[in-house]
N, C-alpha and C positions, 0 to 999 in steps of 0.2 A: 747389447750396448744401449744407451739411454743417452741419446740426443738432446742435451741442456739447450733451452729457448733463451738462444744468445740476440734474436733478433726479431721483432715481432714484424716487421719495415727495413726487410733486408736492403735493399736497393740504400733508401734514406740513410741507416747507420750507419753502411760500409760509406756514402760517401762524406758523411762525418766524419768517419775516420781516418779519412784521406788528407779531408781538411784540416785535421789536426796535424797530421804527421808533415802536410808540408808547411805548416807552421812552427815545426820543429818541438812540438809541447807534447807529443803522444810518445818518445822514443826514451825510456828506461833506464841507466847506464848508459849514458853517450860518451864510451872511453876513449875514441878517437879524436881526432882536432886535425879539421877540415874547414877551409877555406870558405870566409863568406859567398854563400851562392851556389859554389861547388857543389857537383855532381856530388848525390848522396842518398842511402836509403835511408828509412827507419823501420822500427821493429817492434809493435802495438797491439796489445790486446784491447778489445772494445763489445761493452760497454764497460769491462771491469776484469779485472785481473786475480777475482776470488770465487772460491767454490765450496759451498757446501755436501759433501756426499757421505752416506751410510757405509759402514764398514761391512761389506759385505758380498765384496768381491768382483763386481760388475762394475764394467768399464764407462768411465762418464768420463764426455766429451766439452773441450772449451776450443776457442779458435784464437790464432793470432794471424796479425798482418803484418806482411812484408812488401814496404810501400816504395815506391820510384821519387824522387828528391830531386830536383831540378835538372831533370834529363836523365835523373843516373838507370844506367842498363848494362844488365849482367848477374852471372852465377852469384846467390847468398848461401855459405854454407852455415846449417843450423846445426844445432849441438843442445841437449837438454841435462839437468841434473840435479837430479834430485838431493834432500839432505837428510833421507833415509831412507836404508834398504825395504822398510817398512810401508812405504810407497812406489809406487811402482809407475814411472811417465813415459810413453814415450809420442815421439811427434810421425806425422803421416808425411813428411817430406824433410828429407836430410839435405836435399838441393834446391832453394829456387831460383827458380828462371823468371829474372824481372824486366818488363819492358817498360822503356822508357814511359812516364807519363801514365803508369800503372799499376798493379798491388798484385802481389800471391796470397792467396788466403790458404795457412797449413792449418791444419786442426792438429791436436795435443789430447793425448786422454791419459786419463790417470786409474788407479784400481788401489783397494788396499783393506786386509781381513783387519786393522787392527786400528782402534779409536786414537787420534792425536790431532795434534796441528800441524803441519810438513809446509815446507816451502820447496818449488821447482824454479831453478834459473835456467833461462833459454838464448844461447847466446848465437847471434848474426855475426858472420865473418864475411870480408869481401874485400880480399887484395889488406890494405892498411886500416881499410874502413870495418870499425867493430863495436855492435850495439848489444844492448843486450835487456830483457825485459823479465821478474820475476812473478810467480803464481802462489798463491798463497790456497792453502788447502785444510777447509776442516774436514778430519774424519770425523763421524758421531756414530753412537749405535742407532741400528735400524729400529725404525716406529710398527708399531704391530697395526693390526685391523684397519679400517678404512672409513669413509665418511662418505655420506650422502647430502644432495642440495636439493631445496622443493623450492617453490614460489607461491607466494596467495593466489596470485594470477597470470596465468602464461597467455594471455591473449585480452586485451581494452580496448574499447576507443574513448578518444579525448578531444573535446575540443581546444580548438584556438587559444592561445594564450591560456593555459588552464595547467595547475597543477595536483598532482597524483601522489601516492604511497602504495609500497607493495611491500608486504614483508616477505623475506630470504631468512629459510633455515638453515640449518649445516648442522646435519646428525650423525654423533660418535657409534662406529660400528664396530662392534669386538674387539671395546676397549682402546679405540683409538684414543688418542690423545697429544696434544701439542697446539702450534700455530697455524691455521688458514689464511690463507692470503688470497681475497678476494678483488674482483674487477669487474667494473662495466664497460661496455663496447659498445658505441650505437652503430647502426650498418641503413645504409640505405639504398634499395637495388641491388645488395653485395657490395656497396663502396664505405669503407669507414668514413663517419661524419665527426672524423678529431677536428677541431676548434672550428667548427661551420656554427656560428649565430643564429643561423635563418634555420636549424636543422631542432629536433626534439633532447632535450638535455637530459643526462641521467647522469645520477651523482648516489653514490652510498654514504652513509653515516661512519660506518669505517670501513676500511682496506684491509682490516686484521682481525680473527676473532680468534679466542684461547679456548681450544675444546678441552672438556672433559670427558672422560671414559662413559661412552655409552650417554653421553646427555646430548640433548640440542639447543644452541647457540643462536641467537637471532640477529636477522642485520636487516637496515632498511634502505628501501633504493626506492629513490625520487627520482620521478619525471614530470619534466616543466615542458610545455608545448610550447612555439612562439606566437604568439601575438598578430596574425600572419595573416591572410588569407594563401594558406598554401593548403592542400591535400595531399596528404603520402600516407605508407604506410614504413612503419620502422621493425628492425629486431633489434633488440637488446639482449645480448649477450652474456652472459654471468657468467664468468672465468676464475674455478678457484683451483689453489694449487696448495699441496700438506704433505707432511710425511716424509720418511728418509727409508728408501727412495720414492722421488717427488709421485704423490696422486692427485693427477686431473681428473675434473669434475667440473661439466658443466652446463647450463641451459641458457634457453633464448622466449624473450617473453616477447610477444609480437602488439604493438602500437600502432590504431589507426587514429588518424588524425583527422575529423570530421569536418567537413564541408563550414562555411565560415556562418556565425549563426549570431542571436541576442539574446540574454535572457532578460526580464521585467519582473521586479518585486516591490513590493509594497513596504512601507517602513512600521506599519502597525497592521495585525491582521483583525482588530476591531477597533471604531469608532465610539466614541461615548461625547454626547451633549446635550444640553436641557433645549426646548422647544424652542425655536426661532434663534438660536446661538451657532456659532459653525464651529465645526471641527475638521483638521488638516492633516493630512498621512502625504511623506512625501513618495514619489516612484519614479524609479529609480533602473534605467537601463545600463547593460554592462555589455562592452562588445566581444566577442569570441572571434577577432577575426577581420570584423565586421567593418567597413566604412560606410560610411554614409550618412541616411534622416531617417527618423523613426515617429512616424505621426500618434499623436493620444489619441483614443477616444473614450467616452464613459457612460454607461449605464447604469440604469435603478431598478432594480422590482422589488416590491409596487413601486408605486406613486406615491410622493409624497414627501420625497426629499428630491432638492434641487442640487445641483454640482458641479464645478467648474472646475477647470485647471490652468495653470498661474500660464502655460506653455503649452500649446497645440501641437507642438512638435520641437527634436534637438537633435544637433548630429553628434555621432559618436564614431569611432575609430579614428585611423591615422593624426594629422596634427592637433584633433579636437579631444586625443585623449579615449581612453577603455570606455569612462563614465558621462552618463548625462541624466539630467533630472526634471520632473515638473511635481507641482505642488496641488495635493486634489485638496476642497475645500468643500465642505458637504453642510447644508442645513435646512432642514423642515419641519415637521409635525412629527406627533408622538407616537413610536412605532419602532418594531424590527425590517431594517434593508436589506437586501443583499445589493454592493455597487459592484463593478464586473470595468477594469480599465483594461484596455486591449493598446498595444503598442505591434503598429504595422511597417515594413519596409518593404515594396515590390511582394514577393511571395513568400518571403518571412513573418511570421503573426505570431507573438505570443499574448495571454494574458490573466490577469491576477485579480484576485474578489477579495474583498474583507464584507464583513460585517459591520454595519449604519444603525445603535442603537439610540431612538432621541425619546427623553424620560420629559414626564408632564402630566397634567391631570387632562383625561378622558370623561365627559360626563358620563354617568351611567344612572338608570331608574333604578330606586331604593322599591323593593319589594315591602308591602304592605298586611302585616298582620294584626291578628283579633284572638288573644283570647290560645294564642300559642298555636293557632291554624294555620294553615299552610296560605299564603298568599294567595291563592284560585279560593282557597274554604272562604276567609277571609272575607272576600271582596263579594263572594255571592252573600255571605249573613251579610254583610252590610247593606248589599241591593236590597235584598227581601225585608230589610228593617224600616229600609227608606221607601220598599211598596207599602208594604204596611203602616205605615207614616202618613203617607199620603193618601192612603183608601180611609182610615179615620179619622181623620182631617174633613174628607170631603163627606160622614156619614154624620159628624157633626153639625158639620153646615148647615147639610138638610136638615134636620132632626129641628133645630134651631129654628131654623126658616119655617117648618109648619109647624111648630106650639107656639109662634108669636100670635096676640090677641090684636085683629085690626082697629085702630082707632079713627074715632067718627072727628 
C-alpha cells in the first residue's frame, strides 16, 4: 500500500479541518435539516477530495474526518460507494465513535487494474443526522523508469544580506517521462523556517518541470540571506515528487551563514590625469550584516601624488542603510602609482588598490652624435678636436711670439 502525503503539518491541517467543519463549510451533502446551533457532526476530506493513481493494482490511501458539531457525541455509521465495479473503495472504519468537541480520522483506500475517471460517495449516518462527502478518482496508466536530482552545490557559506544561485537537475532514467513537481524546504536545527523573515529564503524559478525520456531538465533555486547579524547554519531540502505511482527523490543542500562582515570597492580600478589636475574614484562600502563606522584611510607608492578623501569615515548598517561612500581625489607629478584605500571597523579591515597614472612632460638629456657615432664615440672626437684646437692655438702663439723683429 502507498500512503498518499495528505499532510505535510499534521497537527496544523487536521486542526484546519476542524475549523472548517465547525463552521459548517467542510461538510458535502448536508441532506439533513437541523436546528441552528444544534448538536451535529460533519463529514470532510482535507486538503482535497481528489486522487490521482496508476492502474495497477495497488492500494492508495486518502483520509476523511468525522468531526463533533456543537457538542454532538455518538456512533456515525459510514457506508462507501463507488460508481464502478471497475474500482474498488473501501473505508478502515464502518463505525465511528465521536467525542464531543472531537474528530475521527477514517482512512479510505481505493485500487483499480483499469484506466478511467470513477467517483466514490461516502455517506455519514447518525440517528436523523446524514452527511455525506464524494471522491473523485483518476485512474492513468503507469509511468515506466525513473528520475534522478543533482545540485551545483550541496554545501556554501554566505554572507549577510547576500544572495545566491544553484542549479537543480532532474535526469529521465529508462525512459521516464512526464511531470516533476518540485519544492524547497528551509529547516533550521530540524525546525521548518515557513514564513520566518529573520531566517535564509529559498525560492525555485519553477515548482514543475516536463521530463523527457532519458533527457535532463534544469531548475534554479535562489537563496537570499537576511540583512542580519545573525549566524546559523541551514538545510534546504529539495523535494521532488513524478510518476504513476508517485517517485520521491530528494536532497539537502546545507547553508552557512557567515559571521557579519564589509566589503569596500572602488568605482574605477585606474586613474588618468595630466600633471597638477585631480582625478576622483568614488569607494564605496556595503554592509553584510554589519552595523556600525567604518574609518578610511589612504596610501601612495611612491611619492609623488598627494590624496584626500571628501569623508574620514561613514556608518553603514541598520537605520543608515547596506551602503556608505567617500570620495578619493588624487593629484601630482608625472608617473605610474599604486594608491591602496583600507576601510576599518574594530577587527574588520578590508582593502582596495587602483592604479594613479599622471601624464606630462619629464625632462630628459638628448644624446649627442658625430658623424652616425655612437654618443660616448661622439663626445670623445669631439674632446680630442677641441685638445687638438687648443695645442695649435697655443703652438701658434709661440711660433709668433719668437719670429717678431724687436723694435728700437
Amino acid at each position: 500500500m502507498r500512503d498518499k502525503s495528505i499532510m505535510r503539518n499534521r497537527n496544523l491541517q487536521i486542526l484546519l479541518a476542524i475549523s472548517l467543519l465547525t463552521l459548517g463549510t467542510a461538510t458535502v451533502g448536508h441532506v439533513s435539516a437541523v436546528l441552528p446551533n444544534a448538536p451535529d457532526f460533519g463529514l470532510s476530506t482535507f486538503p482535497g477530495n481528489s486522487l490521482t493513481m496508476p492502474a495497477n493494482g495497488d492500494r492508495y490511501l486518502e483520509a476523511l474526518y468525522v468531526s463533533s458539531i456543537y457538542g454532538f457525541s455518538g456512533n456515525v455509521s459510514l457506508n462507501e460507494i463507488s460508481n464502478s465495479s471497475a474500482l474498488n473503495a473501501q473505508l478502515g472504519l464502518a463505525i465511528a465513535k465521536v467525542v464531543s468537541g472531537s474528530y475521527v480520522e477514517v482512512n479510505i483506500t481505493f485500487r483499480s487494474l483499469v484506466v478511467g475517471a470513477y467517483s466514490v460517495n461516502v455517506t455519514g449516518t447518525s440517528g436523523s443526522l446524514v452527511h455525506s462527502v464524494a471522491f473523485q478518482i483518476l485512474v492513468m496508466t503507469p509511468s515506466v523508469g525513473d528520475f534522478a536530482i543533482e545540485a551545483g552545490q550541496q554545501s556554501l557559506s554566505m554572507l549577510p544580506g547576500n544572495t545566491t544561485t544553484i542549479s537543480i537537475s532532474i535526469t529521465s532514467i529508462d525512459n521516464f517521462s512526464g511531470p516533476v513537481y518540485v519544492n524547497a524546504y528551509v529547516y533550521a536545527n530540524g525546525i521548518h523556517t515557513l514564513n520566518d523573515p529573520f531566517a535564509l529564503q529559498a525560492t525555485l524559478n519553477t515548482n514543475q518541470v516536463s521530463m523527457l525520456k532519458n533527457q535532463t531538465s534544469m531548475d534554479t533555486l535562489t537563496l537570499e540571506t537576511p540583512n542580519l547579524p545573525i549566524h546559523a547554519i541551514y538545510t534546504v531540502k529539495i523535494d521532488t515528487t513524478g510518476g504513476l505511482p508517485t517517485l520521491y527523490r530528494s536532497l539537502n543542500v546545507t547553508v552557512s551563514v557567515l559571521s557579519v562582515d564589509f566589503t569596500l570597492k572602488s568605482s574605477a580600478d585606474t586613474l588618468l590625469a595630466a600633471s597638477g589636475a585631480a582625478a576622483n574614484s568614488t569607494i564605496t562600502v556595503r554592509s553584510y550584516g554589519f552595523i556600525g563606522t567604518i574609518g578610511f584611510a589612504v596610501s601612495v607608492s611612491p611619492s609623488g601624488v598627494n590624496c584626500t578623501l571628501s569623508k574620514a569615515s561613514t556608518p553603514i548598517g541598520g537605520g543608515y542603510g547596506p551602503l556608505g561612500n567617500s570620495t578619493l581625489s588624487c593629484r601630482g607629478s608625472p608617473g605610474t602609482y599604486t594608491v591602496t584605500i583600507t576601510g576599518k571597523s574594530g577587527s574588520l579591515s578590508h582593502s582596495t588598490a587602483l592604479i594613479m597614472k599622471v601624464e606630462g612632460s619629464i625632462p630628459q638629456t638628448v644624446g649627442f652624435t658625430l658623424f652616425g657615432l655612437s654618443p660616448f664615440e661622439s663626445c670623445a672626437v669631439l674632446a680630442g678636436t677641441i685638445a687638438l684646437l687648443g695645442l695649435a692655438s697655443l703652438g701658434i702663439y709661440s711660433w709668433r711670439k719668437g719670429s717678431s723683429t724687436p723694435t728700437n
